[in-house]
C-alpha positions as CSV (number, residue, x, y, z in Angstrom):
1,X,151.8,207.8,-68.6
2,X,147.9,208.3,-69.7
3,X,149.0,206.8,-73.0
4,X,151.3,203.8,-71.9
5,X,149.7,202.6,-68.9
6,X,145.9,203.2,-69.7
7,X,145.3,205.1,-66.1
8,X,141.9,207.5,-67.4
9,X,140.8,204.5,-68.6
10,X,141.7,202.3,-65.5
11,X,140.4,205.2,-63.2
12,X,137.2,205.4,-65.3
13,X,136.5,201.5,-65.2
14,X,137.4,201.7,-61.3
15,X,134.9,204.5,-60.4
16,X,132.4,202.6,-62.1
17,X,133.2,199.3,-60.2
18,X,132.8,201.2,-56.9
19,X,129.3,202.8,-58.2
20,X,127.6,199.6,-59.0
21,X,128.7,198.2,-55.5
22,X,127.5,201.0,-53.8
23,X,123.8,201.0,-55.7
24,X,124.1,197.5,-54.4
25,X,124.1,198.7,-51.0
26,X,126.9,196.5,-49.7
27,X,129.8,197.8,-48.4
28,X,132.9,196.3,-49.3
29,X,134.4,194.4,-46.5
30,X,137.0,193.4,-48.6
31,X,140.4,194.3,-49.4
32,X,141.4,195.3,-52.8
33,X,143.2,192.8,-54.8
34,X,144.8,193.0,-58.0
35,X,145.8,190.4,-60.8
36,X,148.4,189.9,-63.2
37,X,148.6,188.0,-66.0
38,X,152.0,187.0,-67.5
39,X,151.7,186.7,-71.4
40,X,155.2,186.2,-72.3
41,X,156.7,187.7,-75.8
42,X,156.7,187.0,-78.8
43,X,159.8,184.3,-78.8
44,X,157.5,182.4,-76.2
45,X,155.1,181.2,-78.9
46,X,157.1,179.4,-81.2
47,X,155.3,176.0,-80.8
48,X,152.4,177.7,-81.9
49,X,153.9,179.0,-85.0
50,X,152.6,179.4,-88.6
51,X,149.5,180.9,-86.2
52,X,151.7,182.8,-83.9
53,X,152.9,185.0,-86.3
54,X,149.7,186.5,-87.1
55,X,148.5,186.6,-83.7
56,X,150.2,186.8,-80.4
57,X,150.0,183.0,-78.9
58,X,147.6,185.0,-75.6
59,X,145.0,186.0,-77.9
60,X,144.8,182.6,-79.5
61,X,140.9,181.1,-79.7
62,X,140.3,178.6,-77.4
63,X,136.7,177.7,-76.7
64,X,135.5,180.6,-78.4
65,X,137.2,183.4,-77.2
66,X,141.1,184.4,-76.6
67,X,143.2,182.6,-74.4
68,X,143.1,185.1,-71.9
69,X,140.4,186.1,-71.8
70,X,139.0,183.1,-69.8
71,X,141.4,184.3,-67.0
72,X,139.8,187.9,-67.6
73,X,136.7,186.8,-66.8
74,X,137.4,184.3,-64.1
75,X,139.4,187.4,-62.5
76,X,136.4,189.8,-63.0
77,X,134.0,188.1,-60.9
78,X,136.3,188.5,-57.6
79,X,134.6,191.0,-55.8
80,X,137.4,192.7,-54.5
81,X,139.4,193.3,-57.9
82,X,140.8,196.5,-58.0
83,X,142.5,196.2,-61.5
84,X,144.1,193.1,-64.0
85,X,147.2,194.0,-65.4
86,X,148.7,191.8,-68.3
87,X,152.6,191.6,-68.2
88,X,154.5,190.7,-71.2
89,X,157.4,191.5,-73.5
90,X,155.1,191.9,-77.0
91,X,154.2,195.4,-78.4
92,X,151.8,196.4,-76.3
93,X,149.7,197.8,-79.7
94,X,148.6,193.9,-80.1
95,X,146.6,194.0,-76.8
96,X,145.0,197.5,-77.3
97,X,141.7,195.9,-79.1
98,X,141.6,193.0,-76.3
99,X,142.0,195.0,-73.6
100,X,139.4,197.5,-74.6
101,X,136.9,194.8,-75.7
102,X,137.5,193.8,-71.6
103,X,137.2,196.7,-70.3
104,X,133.6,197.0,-71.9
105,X,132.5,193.6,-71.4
106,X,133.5,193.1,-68.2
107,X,133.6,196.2,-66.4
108,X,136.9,196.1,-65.0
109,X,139.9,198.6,-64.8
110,X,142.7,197.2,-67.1
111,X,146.0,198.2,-68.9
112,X,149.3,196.3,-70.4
113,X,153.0,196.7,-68.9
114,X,155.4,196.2,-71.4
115,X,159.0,194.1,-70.4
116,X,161.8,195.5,-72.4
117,X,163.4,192.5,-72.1
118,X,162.5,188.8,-71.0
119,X,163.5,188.6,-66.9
120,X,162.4,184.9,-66.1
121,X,158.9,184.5,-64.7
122,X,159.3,186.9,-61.2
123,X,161.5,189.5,-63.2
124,X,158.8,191.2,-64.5
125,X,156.7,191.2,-61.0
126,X,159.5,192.6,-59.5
127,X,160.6,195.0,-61.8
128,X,156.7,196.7,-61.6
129,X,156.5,196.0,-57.7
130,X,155.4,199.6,-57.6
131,X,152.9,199.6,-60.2
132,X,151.2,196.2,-59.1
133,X,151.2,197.8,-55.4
134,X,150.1,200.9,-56.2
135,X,146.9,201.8,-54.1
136,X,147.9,199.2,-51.5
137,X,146.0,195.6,-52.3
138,X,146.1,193.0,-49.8
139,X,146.9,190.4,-52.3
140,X,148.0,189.9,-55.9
141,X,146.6,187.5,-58.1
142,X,149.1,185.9,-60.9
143,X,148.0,183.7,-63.4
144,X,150.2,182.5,-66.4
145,X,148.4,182.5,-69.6
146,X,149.2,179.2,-71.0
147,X,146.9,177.4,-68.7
148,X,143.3,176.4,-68.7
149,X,141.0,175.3,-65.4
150,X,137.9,176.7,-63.9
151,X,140.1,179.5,-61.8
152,X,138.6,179.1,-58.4
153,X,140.4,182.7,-57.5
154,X,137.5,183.6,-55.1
155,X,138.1,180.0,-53.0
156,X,141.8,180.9,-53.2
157,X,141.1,184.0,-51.9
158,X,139.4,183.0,-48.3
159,X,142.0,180.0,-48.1
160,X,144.7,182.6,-48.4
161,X,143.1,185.0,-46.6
162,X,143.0,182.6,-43.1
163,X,146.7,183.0,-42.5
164,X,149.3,185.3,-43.3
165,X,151.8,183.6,-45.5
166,X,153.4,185.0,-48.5
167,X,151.6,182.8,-51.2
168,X,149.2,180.1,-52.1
169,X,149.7,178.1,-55.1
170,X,146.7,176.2,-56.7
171,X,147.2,172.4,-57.0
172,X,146.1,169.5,-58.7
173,X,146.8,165.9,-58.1
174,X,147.7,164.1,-61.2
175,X,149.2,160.8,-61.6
176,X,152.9,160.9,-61.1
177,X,153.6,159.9,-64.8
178,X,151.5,162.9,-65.2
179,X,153.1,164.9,-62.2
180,X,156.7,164.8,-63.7
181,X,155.6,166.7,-66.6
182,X,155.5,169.7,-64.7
183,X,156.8,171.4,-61.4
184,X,155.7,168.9,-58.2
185,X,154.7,170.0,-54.7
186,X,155.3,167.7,-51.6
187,X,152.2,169.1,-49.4
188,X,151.4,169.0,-45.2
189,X,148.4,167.0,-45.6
190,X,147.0,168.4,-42.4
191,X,147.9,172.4,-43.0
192,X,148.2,172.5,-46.4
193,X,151.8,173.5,-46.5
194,X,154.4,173.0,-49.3
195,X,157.0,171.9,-47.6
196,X,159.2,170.8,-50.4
197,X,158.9,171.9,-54.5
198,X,161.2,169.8,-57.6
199,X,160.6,171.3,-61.1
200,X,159.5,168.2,-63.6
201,X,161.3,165.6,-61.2
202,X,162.5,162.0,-62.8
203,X,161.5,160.2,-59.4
204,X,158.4,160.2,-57.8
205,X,158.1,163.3,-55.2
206,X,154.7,164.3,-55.4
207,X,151.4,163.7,-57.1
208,X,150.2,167.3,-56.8
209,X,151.0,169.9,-59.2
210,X,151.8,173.5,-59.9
211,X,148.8,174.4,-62.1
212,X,150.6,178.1,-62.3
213,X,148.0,180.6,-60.5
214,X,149.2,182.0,-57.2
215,X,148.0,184.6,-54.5
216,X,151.0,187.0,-53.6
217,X,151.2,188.8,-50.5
218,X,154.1,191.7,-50.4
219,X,156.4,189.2,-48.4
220,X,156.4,187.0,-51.6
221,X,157.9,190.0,-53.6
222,X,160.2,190.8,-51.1
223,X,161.9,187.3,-51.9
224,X,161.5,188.3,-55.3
225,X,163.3,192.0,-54.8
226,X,166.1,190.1,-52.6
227,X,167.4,187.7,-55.5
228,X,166.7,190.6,-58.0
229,X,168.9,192.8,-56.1
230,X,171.9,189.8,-55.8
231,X,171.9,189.6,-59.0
232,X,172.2,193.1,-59.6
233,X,175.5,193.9,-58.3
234,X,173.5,195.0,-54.6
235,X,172.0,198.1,-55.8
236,X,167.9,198.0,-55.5
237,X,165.4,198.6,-58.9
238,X,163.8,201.0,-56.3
239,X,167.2,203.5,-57.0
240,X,166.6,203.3,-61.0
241,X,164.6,204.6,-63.7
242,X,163.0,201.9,-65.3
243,X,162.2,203.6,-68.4
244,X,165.8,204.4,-69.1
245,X,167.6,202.8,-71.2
246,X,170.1,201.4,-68.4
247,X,168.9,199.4,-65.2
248,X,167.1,196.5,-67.7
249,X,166.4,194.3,-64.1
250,X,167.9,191.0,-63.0
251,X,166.2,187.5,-64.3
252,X,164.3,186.2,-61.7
253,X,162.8,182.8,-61.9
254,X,158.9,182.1,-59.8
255,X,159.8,178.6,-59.0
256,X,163.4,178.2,-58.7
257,X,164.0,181.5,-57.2
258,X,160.7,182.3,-54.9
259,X,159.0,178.8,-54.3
260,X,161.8,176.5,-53.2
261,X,163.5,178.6,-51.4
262,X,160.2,179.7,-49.0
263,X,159.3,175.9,-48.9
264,X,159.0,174.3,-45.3
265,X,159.0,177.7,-44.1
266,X,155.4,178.1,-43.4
267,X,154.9,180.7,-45.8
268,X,153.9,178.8,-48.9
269,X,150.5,176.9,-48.9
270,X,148.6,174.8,-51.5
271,X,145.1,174.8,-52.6
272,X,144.0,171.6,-54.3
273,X,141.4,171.7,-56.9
274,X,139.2,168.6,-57.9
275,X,138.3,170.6,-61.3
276,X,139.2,170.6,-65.3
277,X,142.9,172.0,-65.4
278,X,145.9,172.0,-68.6
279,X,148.7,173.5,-70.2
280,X,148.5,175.5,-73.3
281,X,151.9,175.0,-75.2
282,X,151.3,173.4,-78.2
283,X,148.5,173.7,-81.0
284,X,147.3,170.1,-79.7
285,X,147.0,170.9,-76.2
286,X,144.3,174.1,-77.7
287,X,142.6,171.7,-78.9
288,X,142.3,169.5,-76.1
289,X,141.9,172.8,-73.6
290,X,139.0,173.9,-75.8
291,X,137.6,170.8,-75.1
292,X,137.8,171.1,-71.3
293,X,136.2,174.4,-71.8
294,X,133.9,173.5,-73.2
295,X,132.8,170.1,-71.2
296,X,133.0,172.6,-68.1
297,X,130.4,174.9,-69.3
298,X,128.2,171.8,-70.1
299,X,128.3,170.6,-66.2
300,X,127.3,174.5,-65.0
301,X,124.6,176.0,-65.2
302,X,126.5,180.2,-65.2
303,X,128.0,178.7,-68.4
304,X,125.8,176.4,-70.0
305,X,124.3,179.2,-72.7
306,X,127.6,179.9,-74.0
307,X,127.4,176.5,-75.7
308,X,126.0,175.7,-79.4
309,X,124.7,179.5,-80.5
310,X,125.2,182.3,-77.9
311,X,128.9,183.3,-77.9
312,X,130.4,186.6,-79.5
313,X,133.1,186.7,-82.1
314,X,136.8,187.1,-81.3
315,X,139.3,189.7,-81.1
316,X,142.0,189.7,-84.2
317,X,145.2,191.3,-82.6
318,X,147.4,192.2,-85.7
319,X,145.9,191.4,-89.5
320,X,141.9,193.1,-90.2
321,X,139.9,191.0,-90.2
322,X,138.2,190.6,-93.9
323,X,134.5,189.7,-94.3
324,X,133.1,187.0,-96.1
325,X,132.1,187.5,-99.6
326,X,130.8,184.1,-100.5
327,X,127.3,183.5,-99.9
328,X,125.7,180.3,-99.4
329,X,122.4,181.4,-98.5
330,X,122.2,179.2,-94.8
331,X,122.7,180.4,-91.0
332,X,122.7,178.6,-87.8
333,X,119.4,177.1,-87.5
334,X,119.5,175.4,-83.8
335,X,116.8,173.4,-84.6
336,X,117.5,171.7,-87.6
337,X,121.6,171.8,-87.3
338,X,123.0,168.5,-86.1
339,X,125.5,168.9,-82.9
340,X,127.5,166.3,-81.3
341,X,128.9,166.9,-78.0
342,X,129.6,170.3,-77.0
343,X,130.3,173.0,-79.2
344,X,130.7,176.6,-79.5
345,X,129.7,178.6,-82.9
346,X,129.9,182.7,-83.4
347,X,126.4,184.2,-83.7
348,X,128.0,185.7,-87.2
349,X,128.8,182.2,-88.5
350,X,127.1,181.1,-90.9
351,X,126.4,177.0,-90.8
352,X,124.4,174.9,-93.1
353,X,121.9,172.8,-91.4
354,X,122.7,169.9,-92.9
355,X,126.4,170.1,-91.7
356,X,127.5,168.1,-88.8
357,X,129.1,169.9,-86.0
358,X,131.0,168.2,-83.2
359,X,132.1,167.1,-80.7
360,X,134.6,169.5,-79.2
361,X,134.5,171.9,-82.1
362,X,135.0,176.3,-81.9
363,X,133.6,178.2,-84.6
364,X,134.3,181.8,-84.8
365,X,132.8,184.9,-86.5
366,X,132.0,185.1,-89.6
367,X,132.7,181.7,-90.6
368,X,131.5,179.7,-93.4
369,X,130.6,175.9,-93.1
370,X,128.6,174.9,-96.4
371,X,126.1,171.9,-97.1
372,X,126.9,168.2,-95.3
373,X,130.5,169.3,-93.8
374,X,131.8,167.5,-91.0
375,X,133.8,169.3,-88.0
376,X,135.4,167.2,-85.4
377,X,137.9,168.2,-82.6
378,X,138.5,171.7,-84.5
379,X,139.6,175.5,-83.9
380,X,137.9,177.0,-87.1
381,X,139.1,180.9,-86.4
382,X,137.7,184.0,-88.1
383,X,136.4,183.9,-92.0
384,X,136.9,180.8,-92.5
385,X,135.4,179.1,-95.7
386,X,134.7,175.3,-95.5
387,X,132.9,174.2,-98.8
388,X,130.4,171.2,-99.2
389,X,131.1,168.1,-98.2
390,X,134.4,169.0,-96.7
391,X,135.9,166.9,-93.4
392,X,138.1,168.6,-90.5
393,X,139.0,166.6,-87.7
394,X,141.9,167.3,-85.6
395,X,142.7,170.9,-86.7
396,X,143.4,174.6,-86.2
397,X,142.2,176.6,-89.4
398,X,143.6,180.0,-89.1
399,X,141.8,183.2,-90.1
400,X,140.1,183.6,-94.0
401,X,141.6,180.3,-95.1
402,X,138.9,178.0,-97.4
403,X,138.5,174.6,-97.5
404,X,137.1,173.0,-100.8
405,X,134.2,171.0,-101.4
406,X,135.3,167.1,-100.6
407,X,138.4,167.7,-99.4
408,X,139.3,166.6,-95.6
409,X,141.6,168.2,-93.5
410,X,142.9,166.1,-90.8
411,X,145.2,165.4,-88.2
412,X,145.8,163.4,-84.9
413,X,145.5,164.4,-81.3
414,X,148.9,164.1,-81.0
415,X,149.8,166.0,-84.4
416,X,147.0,168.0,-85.8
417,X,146.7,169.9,-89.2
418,X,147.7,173.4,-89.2
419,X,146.8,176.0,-91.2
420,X,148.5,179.7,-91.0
421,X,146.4,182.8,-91.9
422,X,144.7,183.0,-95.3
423,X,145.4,179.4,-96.7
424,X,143.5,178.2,-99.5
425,X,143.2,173.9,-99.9
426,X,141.8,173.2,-103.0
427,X,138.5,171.0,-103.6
428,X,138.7,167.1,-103.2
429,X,142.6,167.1,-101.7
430,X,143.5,165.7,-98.2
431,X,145.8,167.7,-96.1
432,X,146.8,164.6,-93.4
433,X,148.7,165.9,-90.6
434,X,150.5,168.9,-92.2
435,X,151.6,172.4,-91.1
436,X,150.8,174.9,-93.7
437,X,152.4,178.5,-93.3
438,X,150.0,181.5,-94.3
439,X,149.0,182.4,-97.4
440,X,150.1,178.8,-99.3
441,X,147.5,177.4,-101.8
442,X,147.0,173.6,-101.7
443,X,146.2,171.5,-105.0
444,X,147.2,168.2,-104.4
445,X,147.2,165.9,-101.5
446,X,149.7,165.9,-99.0
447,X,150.9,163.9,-95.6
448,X,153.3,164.8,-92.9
449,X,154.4,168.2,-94.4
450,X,155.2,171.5,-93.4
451,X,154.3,173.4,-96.8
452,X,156.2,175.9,-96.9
């Protein structure tokens, strides 16, 4: 159990969470919460392929740090957290780095529970209903990992916290072009309710979407427990061993399964948010969630240092990361280095000053960006090597690839250039809109590809 579930290591971070609130001298008057965050498997990140398959899609960069790890640290500030768990179907191996780097850096209790199998997105909450309740929290925070917004958990928390239904579900109101994109929530507008939810609609229902965080009281994974046990010929998981090989669980589905059918009931409430908020499915929308980032931490003050210079390098999940050999004699010099807009660059990257960085662009560590190269609307990801003189605008440059001197890599915000791990673009070529898969050298120009 030690070595599967990460419990010394959860204890030790717990203890030392209780510690620093009693030097505080405040008591906590709190309930304990806990969160999950669903990460999905490996068949879940196939949009995000050639990158995906050297990296789970979770651990992606996206302003400067992993996916996740936004929801990590939006989750750590909430008082009252017990533990985050992350809930997946990938080898749990991948996450070991990650979840040890959070553990350090945020002082908070934290392990992985492995799905042997994909059970919709409730089947894994119910099938570790005893695991997520162990030690009793009032509430449970779950957060899916493809998503990107300021995470007012805390907010949610007190709005929850002033009645006793089974969940609250944070909204946004979108235009309804927008709104049928995604799962639409007909709201009370004087108690907040959901009284009615339609899953990516045709007509116009609501305005207000499912932005896919949610406070769950036990009665919410009762509902979930009830179709799971329907489904499962009427015995209960409770009467199984879930780490036999028999008893897999029954597919349970959030919204289908557990938010329509406890709409109207008075059990489901929404809380809107007027903030920053999208969907990470695609290698575009990083790119445009990166940007959101990163225009958030501009407008506040907790996050305005992590702009420009000050943030740490990322977390690699499966391939070692290599470092640099190539030498071009420059660092970041903040005061001579031109930046447009708002940026994020490793402290271990290594920038000419006469580049041109921005806006919207996420450098990571050790990074290479030689003499009067120009980054727009760009992922650049570990050990990169961008040559002089060389454009990128409108891509994701995946981990020790090299760009050569003149040569532009470029895409549209619709259809950016891709680049898998460790692929090499010759000088003075232009790679327009293409997907490259790792490891691929590129000597001529190309448009529209996937180079395979």
């Amino acid at each position: 159990l030690e070595q599967k579930f990460g419990i010394a290591s959860m204890a030790k971070h717990a203890a030392k969470r209780a510690k620093r609130d009693d030097a505080g001298g405040e008591a906590e008057t709190e309930a304990a919460v806990k969160a999950v965050i669903m990460v999905g498997g490996g068949s879940k990140g196939t949009r995000f392929r050639p990158l995906s398959l050297d990296c789970p899609k979770p651990l992606m960069m996206v302003a400067g740090k992993p996916m996740i790890e936004h929801h990590v640290e939006a989750c750590a500030k909430v008082p009252s957290l017990k533990e985050v768990i992350l809930l997946g179907f990938y080898e749990p191996p991948l996450f070991e780095a990650f979840i040890e780097s959070c553990r350090e850096k945020y002082d908070v209790a934290m392990r992985y529970l492995q799905e042997s199998a994909p059970l919709g997105t409730a089947g894994g909450l119910n099938r570790y209903r005893g695991e997520i309740f162990n030690g009793n929290p009032s509430a449970v925070l779950v957060l899916h990992c493809d998503i990107a917004c300021s995470f007012p958990l805390q907010e949610m928390l007190d709005f929850h916290a002033k009645s006793s239904h089974a969940c609250t579900v944070l909204g946004k109101e979108l235009s309804y072009e927008e709104a049928h994109k995604y799962g639409e929530m007909v709201m009370d507008s004087a108690t907040g309710e959901m009284v009615h939810y339609a899953e990516k609609p045709q007509s116009n229902i609501s305005p207000v979407i499912n932005c896919g965080v949610y406070i769950f009281s036990i009665s919410a994974f009762d509902q979930m427990k009830s179709v799971a046990d329907s489904r499962s010929g009427g015995f209960s998981l409770d009467d199984i061993d879930l780490d036999s090989a028999d008893g897999q669980g029954a597919i349970v589905r959030l919204e289908q399964d557990v938010l329509m059918p406890l709409a109207g009931k008075k059990m489901v409430f929404v809380y809107k948010t007027d903030s920053f908020w999208g969907q990470i499915k695609s290698p575009d929308q990083a790119i445009a969630c990166s940007g959101l980032y990163l225009d958030f931490y501009a407008s506040s003050d907790e996050h305005a240092g992590k702009l420009a210079s000050s943030v740490g390098g990322g977390v690699r999940a499966s391939l070692g990361r290599k470092l640099s050999t190539e030498k071009f004699g420059v660092g970041t010099v903040a005061n001579k280095l031109t930046v447009v807009g708002n940026c994020i660059i490793a402290p271990s990257a290594k920038v000419s000053p006469s580049a041109k960085i921005g806006p919207n662009v996420s450098i990571a560590a050790g990074v290479v960006v030689g003499d009067g190269a120009r980054l727009q609307n760009c992922l650049v990801l570990e050990d990169v090597i961008i040559r002089e003189h060389a454009f990128v605008k409108n891509a994701i440059l995946g981990w020790n690839s090299s760009v050569g001197q003149w040569t532009r890599v470029q895409g549209s915000s619709e259809k950016p250039a891709i680049f898998g791990a460790g692929v090499s673009a010759k000088s003075e070529v232009i790679v327009d809109k293409c997907t490259v898969l790792p490891h691929k050298s590129i000597s001529s120009s190309c448009s529209e590809s996937i180079i395979l």
